[in-house]
C-alpha positions as CSV (number, residue, x, y, z in Angstrom):
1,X,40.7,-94.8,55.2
2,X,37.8,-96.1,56.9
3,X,35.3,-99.0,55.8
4,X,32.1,-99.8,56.8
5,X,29.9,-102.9,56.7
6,X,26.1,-102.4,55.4
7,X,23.5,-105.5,54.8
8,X,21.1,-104.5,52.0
9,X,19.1,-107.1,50.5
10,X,18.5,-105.5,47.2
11,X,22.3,-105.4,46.3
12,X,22.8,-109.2,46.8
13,X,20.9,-112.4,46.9
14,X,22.4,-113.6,50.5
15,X,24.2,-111.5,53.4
16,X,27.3,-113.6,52.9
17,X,27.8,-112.1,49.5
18,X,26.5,-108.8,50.1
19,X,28.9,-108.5,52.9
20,X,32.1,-109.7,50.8
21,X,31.2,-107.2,48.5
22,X,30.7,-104.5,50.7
23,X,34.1,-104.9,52.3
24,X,35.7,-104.2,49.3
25,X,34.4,-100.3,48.8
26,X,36.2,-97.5,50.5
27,X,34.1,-94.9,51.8
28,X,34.0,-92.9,48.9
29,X,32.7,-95.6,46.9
30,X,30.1,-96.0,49.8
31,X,28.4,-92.6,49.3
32,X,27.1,-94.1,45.7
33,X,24.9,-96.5,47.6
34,X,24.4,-94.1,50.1
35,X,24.7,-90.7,49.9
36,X,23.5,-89.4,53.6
37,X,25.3,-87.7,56.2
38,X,25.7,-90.5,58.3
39,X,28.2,-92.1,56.4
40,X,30.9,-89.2,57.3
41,X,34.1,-90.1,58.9
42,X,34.3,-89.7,62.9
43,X,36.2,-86.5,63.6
44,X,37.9,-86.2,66.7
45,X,37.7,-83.2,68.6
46,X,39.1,-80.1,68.2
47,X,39.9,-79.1,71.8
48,X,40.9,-80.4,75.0
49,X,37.9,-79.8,77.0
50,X,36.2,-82.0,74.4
51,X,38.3,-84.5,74.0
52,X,38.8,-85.2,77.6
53,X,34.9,-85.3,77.6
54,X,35.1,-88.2,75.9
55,X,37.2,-89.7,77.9
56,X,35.6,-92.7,80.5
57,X,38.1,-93.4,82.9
58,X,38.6,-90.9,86.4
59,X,41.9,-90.4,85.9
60,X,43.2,-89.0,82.7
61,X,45.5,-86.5,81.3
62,X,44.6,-84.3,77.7
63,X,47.3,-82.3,76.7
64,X,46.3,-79.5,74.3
65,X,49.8,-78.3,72.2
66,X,49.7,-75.2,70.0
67,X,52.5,-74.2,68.2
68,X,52.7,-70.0,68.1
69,X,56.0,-70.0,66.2
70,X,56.2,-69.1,62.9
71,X,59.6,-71.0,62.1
72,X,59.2,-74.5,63.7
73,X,57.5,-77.4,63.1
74,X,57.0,-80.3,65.8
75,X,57.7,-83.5,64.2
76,X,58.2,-87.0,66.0
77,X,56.3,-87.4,68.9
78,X,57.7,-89.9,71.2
79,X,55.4,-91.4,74.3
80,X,57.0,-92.9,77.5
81,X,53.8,-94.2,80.1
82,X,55.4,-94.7,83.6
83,X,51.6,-96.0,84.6
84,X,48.7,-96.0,82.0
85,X,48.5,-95.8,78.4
86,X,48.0,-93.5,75.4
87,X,44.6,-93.2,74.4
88,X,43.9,-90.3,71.7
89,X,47.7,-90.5,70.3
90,X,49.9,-87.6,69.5
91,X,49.6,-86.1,65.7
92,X,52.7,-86.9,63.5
93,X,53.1,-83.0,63.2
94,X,52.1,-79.9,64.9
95,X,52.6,-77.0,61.8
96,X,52.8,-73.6,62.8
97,X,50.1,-71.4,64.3
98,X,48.1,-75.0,64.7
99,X,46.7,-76.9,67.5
100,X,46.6,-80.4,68.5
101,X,45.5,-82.8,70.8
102,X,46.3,-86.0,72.3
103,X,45.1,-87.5,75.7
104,X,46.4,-90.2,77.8
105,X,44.9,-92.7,80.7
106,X,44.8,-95.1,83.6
107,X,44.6,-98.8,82.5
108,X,41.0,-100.4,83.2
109,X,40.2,-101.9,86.4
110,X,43.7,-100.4,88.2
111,X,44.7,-98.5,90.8
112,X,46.9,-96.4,88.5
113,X,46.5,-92.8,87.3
114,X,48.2,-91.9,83.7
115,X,51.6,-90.7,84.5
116,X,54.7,-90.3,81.9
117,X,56.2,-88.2,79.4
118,X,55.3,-86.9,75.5
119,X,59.0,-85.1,73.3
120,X,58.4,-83.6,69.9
121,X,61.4,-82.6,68.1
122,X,62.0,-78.9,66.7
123,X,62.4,-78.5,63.3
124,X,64.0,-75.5,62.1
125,X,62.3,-74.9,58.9
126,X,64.8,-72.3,57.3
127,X,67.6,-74.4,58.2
128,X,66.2,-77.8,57.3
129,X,67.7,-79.2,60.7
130,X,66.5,-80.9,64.4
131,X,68.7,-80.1,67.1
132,X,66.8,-79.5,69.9
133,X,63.5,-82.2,71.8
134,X,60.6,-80.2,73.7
135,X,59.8,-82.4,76.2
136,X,56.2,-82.5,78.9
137,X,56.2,-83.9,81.9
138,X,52.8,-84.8,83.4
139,X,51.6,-87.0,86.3
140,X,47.9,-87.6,87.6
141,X,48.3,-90.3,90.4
142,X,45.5,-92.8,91.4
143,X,46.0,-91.1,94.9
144,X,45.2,-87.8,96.1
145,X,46.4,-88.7,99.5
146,X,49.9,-89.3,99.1
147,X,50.4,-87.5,95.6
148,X,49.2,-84.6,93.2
149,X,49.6,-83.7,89.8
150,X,52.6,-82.5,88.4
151,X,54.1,-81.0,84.9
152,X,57.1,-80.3,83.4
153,X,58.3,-78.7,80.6
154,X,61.5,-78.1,78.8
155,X,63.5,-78.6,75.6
156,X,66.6,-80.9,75.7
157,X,69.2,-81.9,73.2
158,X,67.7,-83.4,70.4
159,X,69.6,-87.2,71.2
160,X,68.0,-87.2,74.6
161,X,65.6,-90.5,74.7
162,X,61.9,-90.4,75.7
163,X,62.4,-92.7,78.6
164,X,62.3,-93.5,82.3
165,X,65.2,-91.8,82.8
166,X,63.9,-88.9,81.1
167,X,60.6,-88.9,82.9
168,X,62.9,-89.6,86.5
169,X,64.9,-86.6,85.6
170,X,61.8,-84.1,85.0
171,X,59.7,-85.3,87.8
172,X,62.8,-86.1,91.2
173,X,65.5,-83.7,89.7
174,X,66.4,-80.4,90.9
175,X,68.9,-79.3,88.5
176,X,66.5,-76.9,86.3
177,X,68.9,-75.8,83.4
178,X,67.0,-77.7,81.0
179,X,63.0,-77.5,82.1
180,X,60.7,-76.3,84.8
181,X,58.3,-77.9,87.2
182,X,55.2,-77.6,89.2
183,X,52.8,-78.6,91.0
184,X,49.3,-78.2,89.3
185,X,47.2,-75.7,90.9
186,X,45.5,-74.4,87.8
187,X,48.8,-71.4,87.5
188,X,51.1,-71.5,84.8
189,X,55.0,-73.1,84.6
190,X,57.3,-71.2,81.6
191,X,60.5,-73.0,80.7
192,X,62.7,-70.5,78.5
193,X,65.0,-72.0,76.1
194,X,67.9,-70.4,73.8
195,X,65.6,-70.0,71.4
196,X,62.1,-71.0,72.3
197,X,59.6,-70.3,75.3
198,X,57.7,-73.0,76.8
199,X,54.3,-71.9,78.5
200,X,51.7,-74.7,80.3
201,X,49.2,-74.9,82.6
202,X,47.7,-78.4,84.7
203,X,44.1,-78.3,86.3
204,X,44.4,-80.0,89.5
205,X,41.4,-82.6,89.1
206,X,41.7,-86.6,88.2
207,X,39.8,-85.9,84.6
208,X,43.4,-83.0,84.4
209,X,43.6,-80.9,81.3
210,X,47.1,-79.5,80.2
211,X,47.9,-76.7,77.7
212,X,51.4,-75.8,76.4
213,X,52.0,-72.8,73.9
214,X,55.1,-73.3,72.2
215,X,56.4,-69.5,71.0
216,X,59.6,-67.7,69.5
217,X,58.1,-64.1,68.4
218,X,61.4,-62.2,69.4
219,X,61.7,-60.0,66.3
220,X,59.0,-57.4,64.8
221,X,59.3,-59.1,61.3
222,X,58.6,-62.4,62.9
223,X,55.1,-61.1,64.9
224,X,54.4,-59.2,61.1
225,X,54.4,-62.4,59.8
226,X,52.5,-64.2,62.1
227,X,49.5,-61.7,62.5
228,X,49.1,-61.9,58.1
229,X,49.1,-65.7,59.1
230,X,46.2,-65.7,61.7
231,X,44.3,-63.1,59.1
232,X,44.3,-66.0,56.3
């Protein structure tokens, strides 16, 4: 819930009070003193193109996730940053047929580009159970002449940490039974699990924009259902 901080002089007799007693009101409780449109809640972007607009430094990463399935939920975002730092973090949840953003960047006055690795876990909502961790891989270096941007995708076992040693293992590795990689060049990389499909795409530029669909629609009653969803 956010608060704000106003100075009328008409609701107390000194700033110091007026203040104390402003601090105390929630928002909602604000729109009784004033009731303009001004006092509305920052909303953060609904896109990535958008968010990464609002993003300062000249090397950043915004990933776009949207979740096409209409039998999982992402839950439990996890965030390893081999160089940078979050910035716009990951939401708790990604329900189906929903999109959601999060970005991530270099750290101030660095030579370092925002390089590391996000996991959400799959949660089986007709079973009630986690057992497997999509995981994205993504790398936009300080330094266009020895390195380029990179992505990963895949879906490990559910126990695998979000870690160096997962981000190693996506980005040197060549054993490709559990993701896919690519250099970014704007084309796609699909990573096809036992049960789910994994579909991204990486611009090529420092300011780097990635999307990732996340889809199961094998059966007809499944793709039934999840057109009657989009209608609503």
């Amino acid at each position: 819930m956010q608060y704000f901080l106003f100075f009328t002089p008409s609701l107390a007799r000194s700033k110091e009070s007026t203040l104390h007693c402003l601090t105390q009101l929630k928002f909602s409780e604000l729109r009784r003193f004033f009731p303009c449109n001004s006092l509305r809640p920052a909303k953060m972007p609904e896109n990535a193109e958008a968010v990464s607009a609002t993003l300062t430094t000249n090397r950043n990463c915004t990933i776009e996730i949207t979740n096409v399935t209409t039998g999982y939920c992402l839950i439990n975002p996890k965030v390893y940053m081999s160089s940078g730092y979050c910035y716009h973090p990951p939401q708790p949840t990604v329900r189906t047929t929903k999109t959601e953003v999060c970005s991530f960047t270099k750290d101030d006055d660095t030579a370092t580009g925002a390089v590391g690795v996000l996991t959400y876990d799959l949660f089986h909502m007709q079973s009630r159970v986690c057992s497997e961790r999509m995981a994205i891989m993504f790398s936009v270096p300080y330094d266009y002449n020895f390195y380029k941007n990179w992505l990963g995708v895949g879906v490990f076992e559910v126990a695998r940490a979000c870690d160096k040693q997962l981000y190693n293992h996506m980005y040197n590795e060549k054993d490709f039974s559990k993701f896919a990689r690519s250099e970014a060049r704007g084309s796609g990389v699909e990573y096809k699990a036992q049960h789910v499909d994994l579909r991204a795409t990486m611009s090529n530029v420092g300011k780097s924009i990635i999307k990732v669909r996340f889809t199961k629609l094998n059966s007809r009653a499944e793709r039934t259902r999840f057109r009657s969803l989009l209608r609503k």
